[in-house]
C-alpha positions in Angstrom: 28.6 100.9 -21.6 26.2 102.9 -19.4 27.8 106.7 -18.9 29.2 107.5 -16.1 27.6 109.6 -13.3 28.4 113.3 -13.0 30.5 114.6 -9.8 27.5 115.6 -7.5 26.9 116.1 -4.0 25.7 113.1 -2.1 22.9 114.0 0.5 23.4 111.5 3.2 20.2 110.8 5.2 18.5 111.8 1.7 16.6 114.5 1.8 12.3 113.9 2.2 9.1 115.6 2.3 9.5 116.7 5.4 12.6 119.0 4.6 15.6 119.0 5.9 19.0 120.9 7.0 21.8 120.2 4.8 25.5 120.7 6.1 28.4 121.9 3.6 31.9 121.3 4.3 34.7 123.6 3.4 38.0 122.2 2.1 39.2 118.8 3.2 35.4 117.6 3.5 35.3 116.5 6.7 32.0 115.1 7.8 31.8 112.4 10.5 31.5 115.3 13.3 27.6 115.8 11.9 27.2 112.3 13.8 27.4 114.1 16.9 25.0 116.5 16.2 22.3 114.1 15.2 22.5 112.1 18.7 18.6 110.3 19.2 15.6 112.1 19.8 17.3 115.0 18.2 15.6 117.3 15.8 15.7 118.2 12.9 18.2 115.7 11.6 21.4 117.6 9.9 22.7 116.2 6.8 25.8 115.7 5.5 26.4 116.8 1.7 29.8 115.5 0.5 31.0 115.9 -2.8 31.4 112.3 -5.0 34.7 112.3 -6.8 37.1 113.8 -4.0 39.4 114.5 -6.6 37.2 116.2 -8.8 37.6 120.2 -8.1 34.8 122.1 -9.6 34.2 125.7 -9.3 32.6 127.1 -6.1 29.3 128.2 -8.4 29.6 124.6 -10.3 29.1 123.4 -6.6 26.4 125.3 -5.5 24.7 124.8 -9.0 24.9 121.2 -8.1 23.6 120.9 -4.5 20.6 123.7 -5.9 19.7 120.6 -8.4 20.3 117.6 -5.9 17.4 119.6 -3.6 15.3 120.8 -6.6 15.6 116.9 -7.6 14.6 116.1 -4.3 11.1 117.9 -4.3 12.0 119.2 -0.8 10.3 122.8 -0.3 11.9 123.5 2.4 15.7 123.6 3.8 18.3 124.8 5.6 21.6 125.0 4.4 24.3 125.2 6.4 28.0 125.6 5.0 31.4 125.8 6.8 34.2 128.1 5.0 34.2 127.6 1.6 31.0 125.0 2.1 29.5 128.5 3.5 29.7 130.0 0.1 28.6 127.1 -1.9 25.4 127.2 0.1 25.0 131.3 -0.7 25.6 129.7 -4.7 22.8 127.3 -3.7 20.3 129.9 -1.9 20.3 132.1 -4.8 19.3 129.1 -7.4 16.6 128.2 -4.8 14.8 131.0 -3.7 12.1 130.7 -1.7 12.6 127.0 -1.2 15.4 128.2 1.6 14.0 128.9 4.9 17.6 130.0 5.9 21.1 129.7 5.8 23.8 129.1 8.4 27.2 130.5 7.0 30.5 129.5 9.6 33.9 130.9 9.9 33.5 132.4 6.4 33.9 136.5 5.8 31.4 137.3 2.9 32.9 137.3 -0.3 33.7 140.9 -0.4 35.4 140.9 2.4 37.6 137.6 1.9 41.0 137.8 1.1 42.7 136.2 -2.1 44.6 133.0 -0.5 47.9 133.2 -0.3 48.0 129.4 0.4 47.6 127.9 -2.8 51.2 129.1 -4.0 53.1 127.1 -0.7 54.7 124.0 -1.1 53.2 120.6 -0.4 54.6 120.7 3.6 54.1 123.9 4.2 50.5 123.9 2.9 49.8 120.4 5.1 50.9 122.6 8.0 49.2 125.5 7.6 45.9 123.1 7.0 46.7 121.0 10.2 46.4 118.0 7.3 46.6 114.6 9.6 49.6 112.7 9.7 48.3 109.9 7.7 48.7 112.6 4.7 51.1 114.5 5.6 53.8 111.9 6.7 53.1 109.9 3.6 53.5 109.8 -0.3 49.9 110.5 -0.8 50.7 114.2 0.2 51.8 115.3 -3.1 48.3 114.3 -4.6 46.7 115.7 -1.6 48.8 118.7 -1.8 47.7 119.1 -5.3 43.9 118.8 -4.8 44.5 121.5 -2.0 46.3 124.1 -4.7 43.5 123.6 -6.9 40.8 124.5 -4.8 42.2 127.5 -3.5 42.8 128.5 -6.5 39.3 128.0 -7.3 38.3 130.0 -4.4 40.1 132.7 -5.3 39.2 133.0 -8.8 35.2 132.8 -7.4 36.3 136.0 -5.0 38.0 138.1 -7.5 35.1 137.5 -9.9 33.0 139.7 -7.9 29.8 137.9 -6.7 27.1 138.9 -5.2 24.2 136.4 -5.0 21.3 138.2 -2.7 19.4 135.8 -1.4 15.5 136.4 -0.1 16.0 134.2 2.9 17.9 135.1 6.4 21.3 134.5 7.1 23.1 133.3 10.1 26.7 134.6 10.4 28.9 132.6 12.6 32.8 133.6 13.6 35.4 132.0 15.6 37.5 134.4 18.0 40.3 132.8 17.1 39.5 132.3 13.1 41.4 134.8 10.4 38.8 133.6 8.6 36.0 135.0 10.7 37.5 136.6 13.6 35.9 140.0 12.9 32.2 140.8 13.8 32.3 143.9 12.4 33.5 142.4 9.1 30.5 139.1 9.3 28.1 141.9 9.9 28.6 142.8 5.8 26.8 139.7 5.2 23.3 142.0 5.4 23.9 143.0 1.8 23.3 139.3 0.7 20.2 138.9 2.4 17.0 140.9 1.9 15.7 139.4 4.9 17.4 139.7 8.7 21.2 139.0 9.6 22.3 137.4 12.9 25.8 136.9 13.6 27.3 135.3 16.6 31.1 134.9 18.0 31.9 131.4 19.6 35.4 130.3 21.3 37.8 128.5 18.9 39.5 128.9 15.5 38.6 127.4 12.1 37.9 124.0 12.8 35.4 125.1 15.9 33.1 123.4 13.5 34.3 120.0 14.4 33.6 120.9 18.4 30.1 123.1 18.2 28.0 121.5 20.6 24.9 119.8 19.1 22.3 122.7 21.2 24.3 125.7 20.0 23.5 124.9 16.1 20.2 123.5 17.0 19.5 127.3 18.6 20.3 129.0 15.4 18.5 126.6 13.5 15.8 127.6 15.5 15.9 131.1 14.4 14.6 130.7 10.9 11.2 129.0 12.9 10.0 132.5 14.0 
């Protein structure tokens, strides 16, 4: 019997030659918005990386470990990662395996780790937690929101244990800071402007209307013109 694949990230266009921009979700996964963004005639094409065994909660560094080898695989030279929440920090664990291969990295509604908070969420109970994540009803109304519930616990419990293990990845490529006015996560410009000590390069940060799903609503143009950025 053949052994079975390790959980990876699934690159979906796969990357080529040409490079590429990679997108990260946060928790939850949620991808089909990056269809949006890649409407015809548009360039570069954004990719969507989602993880391969939904169920299967690896560390934030395991993750970023993982998408580092998927590109490295790839024989891309050169990408842009782009992550939202805790996606944002699995690319920083990416950047820093790939070095210069980066050209830049786009890091949304996500404090740097420093200045993150420990979770309080991963110790509420199953409805509470599906509230608090705005979890759809098709989840939360059903039996399936134990599991769900569970997969949830877990991976903030990952995320904290990655914050309170002090990490600090620097990362010779610039960064791209983006907040939501109405994100706890990201609300703060004062606070995204810390992300200059992961960078050795520049640090742009920008504020944009919505909370922590503006993700899911960012017109195709606005990432396009911080895409743009790392061209110059």
């Amino acid at each position: 019997m053949a052994a079975q694949e390790p959980a990876n990230y699934v690159v979906s266009p796969p990357l080529d030659d040409d490079g590429g921009v990679v997108f990260v979700p946060g928790l939850g996964g949620r991808t089909k918005f990056v269809d949006r963004w890649n409407e015809p005639g548009l360039e570069p094409v954004v990719r969507r990386a989602v993880w391969s065994e939904p169920m299967n909660v690896p560390s934030v560094d395991s993750r970023g470990a993982a998408l580092a080898s998927l590109v490295d695989r790839s024989g891309v030279a050169d990408v842009v990662l782009v992550g939202h929440s805790m996606g944002a920090l699995v690319c920083l664990e990416a950047a820093a395996r790939l070095d210069g291969r980066v050209r830049g990295v786009v890091v949304m509604c996500q404090y740097p780790p420093h200045r993150t908070p420990v979770s309080p969420l991963a110790e509420l109970p199953d409805r509470a937690l599906a509230a608090e994540l705005d979890a759809p009803p098709h989840i939360a109304d059903t039996a399936a929101l134990a599991e769900y519930a569970r997969l949830w616990r877990s991976e903030y419990r990952l995320l904290n244990r990655y914050l309170e293990s002090d990490p600090r990845p620097t990362l010779n490529a610039p960064i791209v800071a983006v907040g939501a006015k109405d994100d706890a996560s990201s609300w703060s410009s004062e606070s995204l402007d810390e992300w200059h000590s992961y960078t050795t390069r520049w640090l742009s940060v920008h504020m944009v209307a919505g909370g922590h799903q503006m993700v899911e609503e960012l017109p195709s143009e606005t990432l396009r013109e911080w895409l743009s950025a790392f061209s110059g």
